[in-house]
C-alpha positions as CSV (number, residue, x, y, z in Angstrom):
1,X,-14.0,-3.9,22.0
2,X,-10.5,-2.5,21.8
3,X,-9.4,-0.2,18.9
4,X,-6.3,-2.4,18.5
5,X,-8.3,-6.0,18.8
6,X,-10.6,-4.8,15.7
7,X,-8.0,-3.5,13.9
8,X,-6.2,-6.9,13.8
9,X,-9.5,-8.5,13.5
10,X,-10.1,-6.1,10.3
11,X,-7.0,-6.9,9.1
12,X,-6.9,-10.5,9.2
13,X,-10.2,-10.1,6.9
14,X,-8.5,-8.3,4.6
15,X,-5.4,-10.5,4.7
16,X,-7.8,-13.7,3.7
17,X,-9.4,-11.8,1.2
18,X,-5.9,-10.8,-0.3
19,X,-4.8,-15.0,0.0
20,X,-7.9,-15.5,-2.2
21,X,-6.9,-13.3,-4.7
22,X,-3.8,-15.2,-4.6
23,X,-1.5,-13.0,-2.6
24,X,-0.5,-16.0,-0.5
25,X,2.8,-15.1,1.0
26,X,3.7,-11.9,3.5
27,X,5.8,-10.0,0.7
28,X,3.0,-10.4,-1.9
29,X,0.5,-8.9,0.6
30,X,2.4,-6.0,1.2
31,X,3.0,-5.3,-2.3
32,X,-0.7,-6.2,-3.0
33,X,-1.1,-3.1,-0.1
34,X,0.8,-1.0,-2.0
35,X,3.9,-0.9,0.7
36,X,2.0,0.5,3.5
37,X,4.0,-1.6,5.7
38,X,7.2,-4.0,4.4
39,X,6.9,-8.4,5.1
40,X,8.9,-7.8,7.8
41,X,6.2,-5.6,10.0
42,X,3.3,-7.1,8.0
43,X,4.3,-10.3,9.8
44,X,4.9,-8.6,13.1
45,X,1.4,-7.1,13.1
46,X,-0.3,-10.6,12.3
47,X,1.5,-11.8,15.2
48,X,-0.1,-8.9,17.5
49,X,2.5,-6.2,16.7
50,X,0.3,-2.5,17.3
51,X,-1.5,-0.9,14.2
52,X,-1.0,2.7,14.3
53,X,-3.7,5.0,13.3
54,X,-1.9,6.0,10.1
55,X,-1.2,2.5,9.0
56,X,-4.9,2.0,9.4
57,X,-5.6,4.6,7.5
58,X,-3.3,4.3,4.9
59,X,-4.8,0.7,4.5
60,X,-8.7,2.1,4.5
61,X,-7.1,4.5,1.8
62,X,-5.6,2.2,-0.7
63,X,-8.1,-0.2,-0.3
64,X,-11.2,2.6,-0.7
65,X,-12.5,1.6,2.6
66,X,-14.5,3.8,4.5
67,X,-12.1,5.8,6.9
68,X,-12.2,4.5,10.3
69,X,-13.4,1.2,8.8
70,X,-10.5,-0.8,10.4
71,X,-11.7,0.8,14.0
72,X,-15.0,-0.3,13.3
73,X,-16.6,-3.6,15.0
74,X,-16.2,-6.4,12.5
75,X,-19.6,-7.0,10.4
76,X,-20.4,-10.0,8.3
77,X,-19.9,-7.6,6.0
78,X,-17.7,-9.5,2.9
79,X,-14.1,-7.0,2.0
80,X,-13.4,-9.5,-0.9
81,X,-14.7,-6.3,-3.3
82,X,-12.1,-4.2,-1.8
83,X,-9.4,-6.7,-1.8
84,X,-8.6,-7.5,-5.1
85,X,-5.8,-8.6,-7.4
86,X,-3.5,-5.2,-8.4
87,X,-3.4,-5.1,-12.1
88,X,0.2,-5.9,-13.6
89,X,1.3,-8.1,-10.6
90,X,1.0,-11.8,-11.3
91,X,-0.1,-13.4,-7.7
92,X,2.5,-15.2,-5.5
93,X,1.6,-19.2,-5.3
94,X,4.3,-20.4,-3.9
95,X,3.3,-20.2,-0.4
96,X,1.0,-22.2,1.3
97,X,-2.4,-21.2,2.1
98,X,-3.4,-20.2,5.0
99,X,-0.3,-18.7,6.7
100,X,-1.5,-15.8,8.6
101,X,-3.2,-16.0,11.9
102,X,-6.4,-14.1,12.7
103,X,-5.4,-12.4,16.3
104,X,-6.3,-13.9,19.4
């Protein structure tokens, strides 16, 4: 499996755990990733734009993932522990559910 496929495949794990903390639209994930990446290249990742190592790593960081864990072969292994709502920040509702894409 290619490092970039599990990458986005990570990712999109973490992104539904983030929409189930209630970090529903694009701009609330980033914030909720401590702005790692803006919207803007948030939404251009989900829709197969290239992870670079230190975006991944910078993720694994401010999430306390394991390093590497984004290079790693998914597992049914459940991130909603890691993903969770940033204290002080009130979730964004006002997007619909289930907006990002897993990659294909």
């Amino acid at each position: 499996m290619r490092t970039q496929y599990r990458r986005h495949w990570n990712l999109a794990r973490l992104l539904s755990g983030l929409e189930l903390a209630g970090h529903l639209t694009p701009d609330a994930q980033s914030k909720a990733l401590g702005g790692i990446v803006t919207s803007r290249r948030l939404l251009r990742i989900v829709l197969g734009g290239r992870i670079h190592t230190d975006t991944a790593r910078a993720i694994e960081h401010r999430l306390n993932l394991p390093r590497r864990w984004m290079d790693q072969e998914p597992t049914g292994r459940a991130v909603s522990d890691s993903v969770q709502s940033q204290e002080g920040e009130s979730p964004d509702r006002s997007a619909p559910a289930g907006h990002t894409a897993a990659p294909s």
